[in-house]
C-alpha positions in Angstrom: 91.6 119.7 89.0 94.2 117.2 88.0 93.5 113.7 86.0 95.6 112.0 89.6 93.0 114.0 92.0 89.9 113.3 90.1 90.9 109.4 89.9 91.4 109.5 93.4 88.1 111.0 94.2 86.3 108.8 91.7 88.2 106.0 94.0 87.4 107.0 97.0 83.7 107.7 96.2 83.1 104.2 95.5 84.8 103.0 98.4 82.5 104.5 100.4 79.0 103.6 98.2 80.4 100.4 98.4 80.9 100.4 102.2 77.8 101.8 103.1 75.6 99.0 100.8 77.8 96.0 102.5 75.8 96.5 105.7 79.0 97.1 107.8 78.3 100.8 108.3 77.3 102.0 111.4 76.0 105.5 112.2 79.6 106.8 113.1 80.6 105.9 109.5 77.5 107.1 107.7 78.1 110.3 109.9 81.8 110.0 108.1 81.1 109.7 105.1 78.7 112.5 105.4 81.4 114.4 106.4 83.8 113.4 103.2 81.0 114.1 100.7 80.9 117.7 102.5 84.5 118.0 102.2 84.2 119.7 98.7 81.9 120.1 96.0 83.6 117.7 94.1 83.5 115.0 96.5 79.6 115.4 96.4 79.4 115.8 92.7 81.0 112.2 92.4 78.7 110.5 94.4 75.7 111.9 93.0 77.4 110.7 89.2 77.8 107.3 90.7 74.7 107.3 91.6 73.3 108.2 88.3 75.1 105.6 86.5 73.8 102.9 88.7 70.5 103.7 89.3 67.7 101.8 90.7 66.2 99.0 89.3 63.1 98.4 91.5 61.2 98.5 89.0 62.8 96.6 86.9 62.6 92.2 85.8 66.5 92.2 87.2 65.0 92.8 90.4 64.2 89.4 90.9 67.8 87.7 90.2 70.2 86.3 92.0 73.7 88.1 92.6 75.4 85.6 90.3 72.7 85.7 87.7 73.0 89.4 87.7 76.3 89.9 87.6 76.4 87.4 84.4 73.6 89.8 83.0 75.9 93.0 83.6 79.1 91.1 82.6 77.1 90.6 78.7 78.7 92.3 76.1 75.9 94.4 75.7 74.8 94.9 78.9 76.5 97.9 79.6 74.4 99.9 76.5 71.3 98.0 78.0 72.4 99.1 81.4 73.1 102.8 80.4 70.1 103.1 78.1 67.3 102.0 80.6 68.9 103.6 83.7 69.3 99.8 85.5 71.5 99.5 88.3 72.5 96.9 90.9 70.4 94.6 93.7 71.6 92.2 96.2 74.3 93.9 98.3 77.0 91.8 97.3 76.5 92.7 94.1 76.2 96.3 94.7 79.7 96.2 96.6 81.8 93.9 94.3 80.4 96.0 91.2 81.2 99.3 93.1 84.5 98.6 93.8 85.4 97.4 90.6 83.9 100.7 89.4 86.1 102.7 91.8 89.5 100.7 90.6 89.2 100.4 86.8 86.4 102.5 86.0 83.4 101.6 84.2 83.9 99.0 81.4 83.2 99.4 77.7 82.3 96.4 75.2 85.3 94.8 74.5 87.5 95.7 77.3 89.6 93.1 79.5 89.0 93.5 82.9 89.9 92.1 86.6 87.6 92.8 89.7 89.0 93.5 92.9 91.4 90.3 94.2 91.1 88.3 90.5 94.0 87.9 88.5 93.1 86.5 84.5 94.7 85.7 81.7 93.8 85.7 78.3 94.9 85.2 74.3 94.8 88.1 72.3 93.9 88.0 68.7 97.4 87.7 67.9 98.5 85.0 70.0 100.4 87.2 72.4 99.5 86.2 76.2 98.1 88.7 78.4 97.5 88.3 82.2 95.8 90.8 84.1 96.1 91.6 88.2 93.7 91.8 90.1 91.7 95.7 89.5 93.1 95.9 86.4 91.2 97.1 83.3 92.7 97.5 79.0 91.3 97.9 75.8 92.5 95.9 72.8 93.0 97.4 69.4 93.4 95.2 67.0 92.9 95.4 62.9 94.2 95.6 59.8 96.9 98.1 60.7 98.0 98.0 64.3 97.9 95.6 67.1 97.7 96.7 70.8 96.4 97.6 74.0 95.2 100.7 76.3 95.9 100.0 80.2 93.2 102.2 82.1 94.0 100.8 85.6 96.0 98.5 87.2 99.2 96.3 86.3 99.9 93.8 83.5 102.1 91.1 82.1 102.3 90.8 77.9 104.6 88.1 76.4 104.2 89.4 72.9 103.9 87.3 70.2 106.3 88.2 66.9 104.9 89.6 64.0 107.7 90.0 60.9 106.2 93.4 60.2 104.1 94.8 63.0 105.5 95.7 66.4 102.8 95.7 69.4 102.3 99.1 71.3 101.1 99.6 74.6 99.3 103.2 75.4 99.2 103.9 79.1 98.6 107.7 80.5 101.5 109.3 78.6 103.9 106.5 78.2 103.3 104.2 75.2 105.4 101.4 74.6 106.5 99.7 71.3 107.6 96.0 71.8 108.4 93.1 69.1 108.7 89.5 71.2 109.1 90.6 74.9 108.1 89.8 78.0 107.1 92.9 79.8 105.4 94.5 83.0 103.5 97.4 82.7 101.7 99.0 85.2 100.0 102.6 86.3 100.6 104.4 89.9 99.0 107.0 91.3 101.3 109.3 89.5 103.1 107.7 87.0 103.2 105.2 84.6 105.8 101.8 85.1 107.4 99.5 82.6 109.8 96.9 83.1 112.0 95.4 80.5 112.0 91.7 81.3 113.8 89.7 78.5 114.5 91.9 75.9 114.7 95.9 75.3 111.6 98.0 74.9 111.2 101.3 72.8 109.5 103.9 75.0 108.4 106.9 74.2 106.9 110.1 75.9 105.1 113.5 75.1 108.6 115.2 74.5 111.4 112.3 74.9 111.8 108.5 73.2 114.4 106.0 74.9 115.5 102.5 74.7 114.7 100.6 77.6 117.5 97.5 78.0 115.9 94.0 79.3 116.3 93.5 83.4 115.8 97.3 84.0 112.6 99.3 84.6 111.2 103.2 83.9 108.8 105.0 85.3 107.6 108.3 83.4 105.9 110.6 85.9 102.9 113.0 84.8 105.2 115.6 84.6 107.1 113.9 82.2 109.7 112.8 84.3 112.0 109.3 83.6 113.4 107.4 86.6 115.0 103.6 85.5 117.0 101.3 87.3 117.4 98.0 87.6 114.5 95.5 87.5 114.3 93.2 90.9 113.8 89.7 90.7 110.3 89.6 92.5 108.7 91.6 89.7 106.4 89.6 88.8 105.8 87.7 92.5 101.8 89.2 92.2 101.5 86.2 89.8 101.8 83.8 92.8 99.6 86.3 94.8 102.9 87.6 96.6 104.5 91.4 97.1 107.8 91.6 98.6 109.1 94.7 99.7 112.8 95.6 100.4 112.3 98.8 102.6 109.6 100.0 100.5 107.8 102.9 102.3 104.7 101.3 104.1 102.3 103.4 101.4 103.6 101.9 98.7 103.1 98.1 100.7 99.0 99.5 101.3 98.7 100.5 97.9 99.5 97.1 96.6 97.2 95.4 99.1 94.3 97.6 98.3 93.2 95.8 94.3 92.8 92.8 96.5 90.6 94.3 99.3 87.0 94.9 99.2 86.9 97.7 101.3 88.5 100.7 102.6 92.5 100.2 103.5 93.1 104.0 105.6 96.5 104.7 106.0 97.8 107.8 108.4 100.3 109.9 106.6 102.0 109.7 110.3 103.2 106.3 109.1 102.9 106.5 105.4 106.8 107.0 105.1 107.8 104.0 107.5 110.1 101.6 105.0 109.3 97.8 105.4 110.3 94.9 104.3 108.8 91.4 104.4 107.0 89.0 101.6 103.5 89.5 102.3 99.9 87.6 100.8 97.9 89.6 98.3 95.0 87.4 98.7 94.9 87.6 102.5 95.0 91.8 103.3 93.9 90.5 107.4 97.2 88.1 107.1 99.2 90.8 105.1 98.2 93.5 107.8 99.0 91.3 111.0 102.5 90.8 109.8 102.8 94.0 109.0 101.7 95.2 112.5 104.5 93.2 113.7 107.3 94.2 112.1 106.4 98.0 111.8 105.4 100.6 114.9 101.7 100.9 113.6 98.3 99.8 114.7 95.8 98.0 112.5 92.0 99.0 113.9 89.3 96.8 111.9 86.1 98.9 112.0 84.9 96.0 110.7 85.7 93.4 107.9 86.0 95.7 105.3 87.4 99.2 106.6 91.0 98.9 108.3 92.4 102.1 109.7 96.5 102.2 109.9 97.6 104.3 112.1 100.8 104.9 114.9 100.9 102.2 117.7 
């Protein structure tokens, strides 16, 4: 199975453990997801890993905190080797949904790592005094020492404006694109499928598993898993997710959901009938109801709320 197809399912798994803790679910949807877990061997053997890693904590002295407290608890630098070495998991169901979704965007964090949860956007000061800011779902691991300085982006999309160094340049790893910048501003992001880097005020060296290239400031590249280059020019609303905004300029409407879905707790289900319809609108990231209504107006679709959390997009 491909890296793309086992994200996805990792994804969706979560999605739906996250669902079915919020209290929203009624038998229909537990009858649902019954039917997803059945849908392959795979789908079930994600769920039961989940599952492991999270645990139960009945038993347990975190049993007795609050959501905030315990999140604060998991959050610790060392909770996570606490957490994984005594089997704890999550209580209070807002907890076990936030934590859950986070899990099924960025993946479980390690000690050290940089991470947004599902509608936060962050910034922070790297140990070199470049500035980093981090969408919301978004997840990297900074290396820095003696020799190199840098970052890993697992999941999600962020900003850099690097700060010079007279003799180091500051690479970027993510899937099989890494990036080699000196004082930019750059975007970089990962798809589905791909990996996307724009060039915002200065060029960027890129390089891939079989090809390097320049990258000139005001354009963008994407490098595809196949290893695959696409550039063009960079549009001015690159970086509109910083006021919580996404424009699209006939963007296929899957591509307008898949933006949406790092701010929104809960399961976004898009038809492929309508998948392909092109859109174009400024919508808010940190309203998906809002963003979905005015997308329902402009576009032949129907938005059906199963309930706050789980929309289903379909043809009107």
């Amino acid at each position: 199975m491909s890296t793309d197809s086992q994200q996805q399912i990792r994804i969706e798994a979560a999605r739906w453990l996250a669902f079915l803790h919020s209290g929203e679910a009624d038998e229909a949807r537990h009858a649902a997801f019954l039917d997803w877990q059945a849908r392959s061997p795979q789908h079930a053997e994600c769920i039961a890993r989940i599952n492991q890693q999270l645990g139960f904590i009945q038993a347990s002295k975190l049993r007795d905190l609050n959501p905030r407290q315990l999140q604060q608890a998991l959050d610790a630098p060392s909770s996570r080797r606490r957490f994984l070495r005594t089997s704890l998991g999550l209580a209070g169901l807002a907890v076990t949904t936030g934590l859950l979704s986070r899990l099924g965007s960025t993946g479980l964090a390690w000690p050290g790592d940089l991470y947004t949860g599902i509608g936060e956007r962050s910034q922070f000061q790297l140990p070199d005094g470049s500035q980093l800011t981090l969408d919301a779902a978004s997840r990297i691991s900074p290396h820095f020492d003696g020799a190199e300085r840098g970052l890993t982006l697992h999941a999600g999309q962020l900003l850099l404006d690097v700060r010079q160094h007279s003799q180091r340049a500051f690479v970027l790893q993510a899937g099989n694109l890494r990036v080699e910048a000196r004082q930019q501003r750059l975007l970089l992001r990962q798809e589905a499928s791909a990996c996307y880097v724009a060039a915002l005020d200065a060029d960027l060296s890129l390089h891939g598993a079989s090809a390097s290239r320049t990258l000139p400031h005001g354009h963008w590249a994407r490098l595809s898993r196949d290893g695959a280059w696409h550039t063009g020019p960079a549009p001015d609303s690159e970086t509109l997710w910083l006021k919580g905004l996404f424009e699209a300029d006939a963007l296929p409407l899957e591509q307008v959901v898949a933006a949406l879905r790092p701010y929104h707790p809960g399961l976004l289900h898009l038809s492929p009938a309508v998948a392909g319809l092109r859109v174009s609108g400024l919508f808010p990231l940190d309203n998906s109801h809002q963003a979905l209504d005015m997308l329902a107006s402009i576009a032949p679709i129907r938005v059906t709320w199963r309930s706050r959390l789980w929309a289903n997009i379909e043809p009107a």
